[in-house]
Structures are given as structure tokens and as C-alpha cells.
N, C-alpha and C positions, 0 to 999 in steps of 0.2 A: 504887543503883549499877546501870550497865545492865550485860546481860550478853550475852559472844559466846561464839559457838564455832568453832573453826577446823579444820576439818577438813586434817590435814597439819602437822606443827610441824618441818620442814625445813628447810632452807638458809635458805629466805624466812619460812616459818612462825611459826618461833621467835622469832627479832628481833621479827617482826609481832608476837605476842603478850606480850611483853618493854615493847616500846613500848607494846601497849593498856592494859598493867596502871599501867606510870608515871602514863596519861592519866585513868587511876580505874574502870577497865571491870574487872569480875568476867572473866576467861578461862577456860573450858574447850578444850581441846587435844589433837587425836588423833594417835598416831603408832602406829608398829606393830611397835615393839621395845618389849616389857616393861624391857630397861635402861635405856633414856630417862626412865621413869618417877622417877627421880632429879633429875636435870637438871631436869623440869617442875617439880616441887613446889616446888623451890630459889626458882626463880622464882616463886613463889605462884599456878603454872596448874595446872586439876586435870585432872587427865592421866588419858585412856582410849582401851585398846587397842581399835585399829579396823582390820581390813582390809577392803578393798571387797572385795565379788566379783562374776564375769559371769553366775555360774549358782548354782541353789539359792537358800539364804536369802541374803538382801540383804546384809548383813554378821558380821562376826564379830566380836561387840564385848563387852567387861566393864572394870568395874574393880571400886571398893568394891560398886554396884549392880547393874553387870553389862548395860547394855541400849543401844541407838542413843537409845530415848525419855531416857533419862537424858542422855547428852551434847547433844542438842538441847535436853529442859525447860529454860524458862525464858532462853535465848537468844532474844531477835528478831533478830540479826542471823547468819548462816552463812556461813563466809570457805570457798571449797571451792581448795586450794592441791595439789594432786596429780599428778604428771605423767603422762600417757598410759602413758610406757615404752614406747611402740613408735619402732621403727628400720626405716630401709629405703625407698626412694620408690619409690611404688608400691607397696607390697608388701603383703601381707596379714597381718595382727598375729597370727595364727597359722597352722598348717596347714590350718584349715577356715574359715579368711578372716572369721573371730569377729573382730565387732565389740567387741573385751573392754571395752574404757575404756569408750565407750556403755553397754555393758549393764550395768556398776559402778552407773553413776550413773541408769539406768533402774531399778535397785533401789533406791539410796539414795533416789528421790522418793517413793514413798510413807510414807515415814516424814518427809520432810518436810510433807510437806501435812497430818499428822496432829500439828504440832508448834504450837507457840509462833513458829517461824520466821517472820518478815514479809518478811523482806529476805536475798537472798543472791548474793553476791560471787563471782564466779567466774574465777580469775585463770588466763588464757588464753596464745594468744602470735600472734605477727604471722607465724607458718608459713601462717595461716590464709590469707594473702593470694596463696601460692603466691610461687613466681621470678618476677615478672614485671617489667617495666622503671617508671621513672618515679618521680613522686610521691605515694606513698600516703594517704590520709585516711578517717578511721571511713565515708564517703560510699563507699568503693571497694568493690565486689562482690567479695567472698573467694574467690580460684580457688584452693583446697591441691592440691600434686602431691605429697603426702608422706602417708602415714597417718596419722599422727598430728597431721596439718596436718587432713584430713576428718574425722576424727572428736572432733578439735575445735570444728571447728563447728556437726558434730550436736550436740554437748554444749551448746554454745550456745545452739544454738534452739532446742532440747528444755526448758531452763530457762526462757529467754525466753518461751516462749510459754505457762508453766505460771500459771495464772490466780489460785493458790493465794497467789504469792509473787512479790513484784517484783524481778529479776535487774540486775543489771550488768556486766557484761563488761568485762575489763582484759586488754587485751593488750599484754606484754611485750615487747619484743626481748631479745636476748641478752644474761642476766644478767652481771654482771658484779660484782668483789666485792672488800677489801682480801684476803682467798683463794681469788678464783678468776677469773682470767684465761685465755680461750683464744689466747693467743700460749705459754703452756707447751707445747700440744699442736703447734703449729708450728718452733718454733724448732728449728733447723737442716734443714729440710723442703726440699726440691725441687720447680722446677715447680707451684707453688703456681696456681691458677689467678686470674681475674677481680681485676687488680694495683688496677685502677682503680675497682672496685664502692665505693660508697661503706658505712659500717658502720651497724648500727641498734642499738645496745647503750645499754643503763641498767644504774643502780649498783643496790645492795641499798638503799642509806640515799634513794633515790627511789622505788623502789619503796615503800618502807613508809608516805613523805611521801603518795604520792598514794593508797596505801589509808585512811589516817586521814583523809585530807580526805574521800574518798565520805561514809567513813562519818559525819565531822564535822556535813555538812552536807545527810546524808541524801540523797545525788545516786543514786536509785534508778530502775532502768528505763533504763539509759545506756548505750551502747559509747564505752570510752578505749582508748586507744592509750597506751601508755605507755614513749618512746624520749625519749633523750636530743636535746637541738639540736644533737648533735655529732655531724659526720658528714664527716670524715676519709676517703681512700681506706683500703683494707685492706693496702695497702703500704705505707702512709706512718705507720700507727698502729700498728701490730706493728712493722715494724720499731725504730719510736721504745721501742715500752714492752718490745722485747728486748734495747734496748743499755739502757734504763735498769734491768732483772732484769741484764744482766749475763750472757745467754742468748743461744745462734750465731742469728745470724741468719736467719730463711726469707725463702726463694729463691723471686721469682715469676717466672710464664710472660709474658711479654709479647708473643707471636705473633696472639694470637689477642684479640678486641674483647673488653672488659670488657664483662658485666651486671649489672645490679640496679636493688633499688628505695630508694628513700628515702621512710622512714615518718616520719609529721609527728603532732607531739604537742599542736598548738597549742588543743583541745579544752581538752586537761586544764589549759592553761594560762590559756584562753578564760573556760571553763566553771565550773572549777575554782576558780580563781584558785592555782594551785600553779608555783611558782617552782623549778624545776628547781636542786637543789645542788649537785650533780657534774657542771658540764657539761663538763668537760677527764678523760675517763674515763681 
């Protein structure tokens, strides 16, 4: 039985690991609430507490054995599922403009390279690509104008280029989920801007499709893009899914030129051979 580990068993995490155990993969699963540890086991994932950190020792991890070497042993494959946590464009992730999320994971590598790890999965997002106009493809040079858009692609290439272990990059667009939709945060809003920007959003149940297939077929060493073929204005697709929640409508600006870009997924579809199942999000 092969065995992974997932560092993150979140929103996307969990499902993900839910699905690998169905498919007959042993799972190990980090999260960083000792209450979780419930929930994991149920599911037959063996669950260890982990928080990354920027400074000091690398992480802070135990559970029955208590170490990072333990939730790594015997994993070849490491799913790294975490979010930056940083907010703000432009702006610096703390007051002394710490690289935090970077230096998380400039800790966590040496304990990879000293692992059983061969392969790790590093599930990203399409901030990396910056606001800029047009049609995006994994071929497009990543301009971030957001923090956590830049130091995601440090995170990226700092993996990528690690000689120890062959990386893959998965970048999302905006999750989307049977509970979690950003038209809640909208609905009844004013002045909405960019009516006509087109959307870049994938479901959870695509997301997990196209990490099983990496992993299925061993597609190691890769950048995906992983968006849906659905790409709707952002006024025509909110408003639709707030008259169907039954939720006041938001209000857009229509004065001023819409921008954006539209991210193409046709790699994972190419490459992959993964067939996209939610494409009416």
C-alpha cells in the first residue's frame, strides 16, 4: 500500500485525503488543531499535529511519536496544502516585511530532503499571475502584485529547483464548493467593480479529480493551472447564483472599462487527460 502525506487536511485537504484512502493509499494528515484529531482517525488518516514556523526550529510537531521525521517516514509522495495567510497588495506580511510563508517552508526542506519523500505536490493559485489582461497559460511569466501572490512563487521555485525531490505546481483559481461560494460576501453590495471581468473559479470535487490524476500517473516535475472552462462575466454569474441562494442582489459599476485575465486549463486537460466535472459552477 503506497503511502502519502498531506501536509494541511483543510477545506481541500481532508476530502483530498478521504478520496486517497478510498483509492487504497495509506494517509498521514497534518492539521493544527489537536480537536481535529477525531475527525482524522474516523476517516482512517493518522493525524499529526504540525505548525510551520518562520523562525527557530522548523516546526512544531507530535503526535503518538511526536516528530516531522515520523509524519514524512515512509511517504514518497508530500501534498503541501497551506495558505500563505497573507492579505493586502502590496504589502508586507508583517511589520518587518518577513517573508513568513517562505521562511515556513525554507524550514520545512530540510527535513524533506532527509525523508523518504521523492515527489511533492505543492497546491498554489493563479494570484501568481498578478491582474493583468488576456489569456493566461502555465507558458505566461508570473507578474504577483499581491503578497501572497510573490511569495508564492518564491515557494514555488525554491521547491522546483530542489534537486532532492521532483515538485509539481498546481495552481488553483478561486475555490469554490457545495459551502463555499464568494457571491455570500457580495450579495447586496454596491458599486461592485469590473461587471465584465471574466471568472476563474474551480469546484472542490475538481480540484481533488486533478490531484489523483498527478498522482495516478506520476506527472512529476509539471506546472497546471487548474480553472474551470467556465468563464461567465462576474455579473452575470453572481448575480445568477444570488437569485438561485435566494440572496439581494450585488450591484455593479459599469462606468469605468472592465479588466482581467482568463486562465486556460487546457494542460491538465492536454496532459492530464482529466475531464473537468463541474463546469457549470
Amino acid at each position: 500500500m503506497k503511502q502519502i502525506s498531506i501536509l494541511g487536511c483543510g477545506w481541500l485537504g481532508l476530502p483530498l485525503a478521504k478520496a486517497l484512502k478510498v483509492n487504497g493509499f495509506s494517509v498521514k494528515g497534518s492539521t493544527t488543531t489537536q480537536s481535529k484529531f477525531s475527525t482524522l482517525e474516523a476517516f482512517g488518516i493518522n493525524p499529526f499535529l504540525i505548525t510551520l514556523s518562520a523562525v527557530e526550529s522548523a516546526l512544531d510537531s507530535k503526535n503518538g511519536t511526536g516528530s516531522i521525521e515520523d509524519f514524512l517516514s515512509g511517504s514518497q509522495t508530500l501534498v503541501i496544502d497551506i495558505p500563505p495567510q497573507l492579505r493586502g497588495k502590496n504589502s508586507d506580511s508583517s511589520a518587518a516585511g518577513e517573508k513568513i510563508f517562505v521562511e515556513k517552508i525554507k524550514n520545512l526542506i530540510p527535513y524533506l530532503e532527509k525523508s523518504t519523500v521523492e515527489n511533492v505536490l505543492f497546491v498554489s493559485s493563479t494570484s501568481v499571475y498578478g491582474e493583468v489582461d488576456g489569456s493566461i497559460t502555465e507558458e505566461t511569466i508570473p507578474k504577483p502584485d499581491t503578497e501572497s501572490g510573490k511569495q508564492l512563487l518564491e515557494v514555488e521555485i525554491l521547491l522546483q529547483n530542489n534537486p532532492n525531490f521532483k515538485t509539481t505546481i498546481l495552481r488553483f483559481g478561486g475555490l469554490i464548493g457545495e459551502d463555499r461560494n464568494p457571491v455570500r460576501f457580495l450579495a447586496g453590495k454596491f458599486n461592485l467593480e469590473n461587471p465584465e471581468t471574466p471568472i476563474n473559479f474551480i469546484h472542490q470535487m475538481d480540484c481533488i479529480g486533478i490531484i489523483l490524476k498527478i498522482i495516478f500517473i506520476d506527472s512529476w516535475g509539471k506546472i497546471y493551472n487548474g480553472v474551470s472552462p467556465f468563464h461567465p462575466t462576474r455579473e452575470a454569474y453572481y448575480t445568477q447564483r444570488a437569485v438561485e441562494l435566494a440572496l439581494p442582489l450585488p450591484h455593479f459599476d459599469h462606468s469605468k472599462p472592465s479588466k482581467g485575465k482568463v486562465v486556460l486549463s487546457e494542460k491538465v486537460e492536454k496532459v492530464l487527460g482529466y475531464s473537468f466535472i463541474k463546469n457549470n459552477l
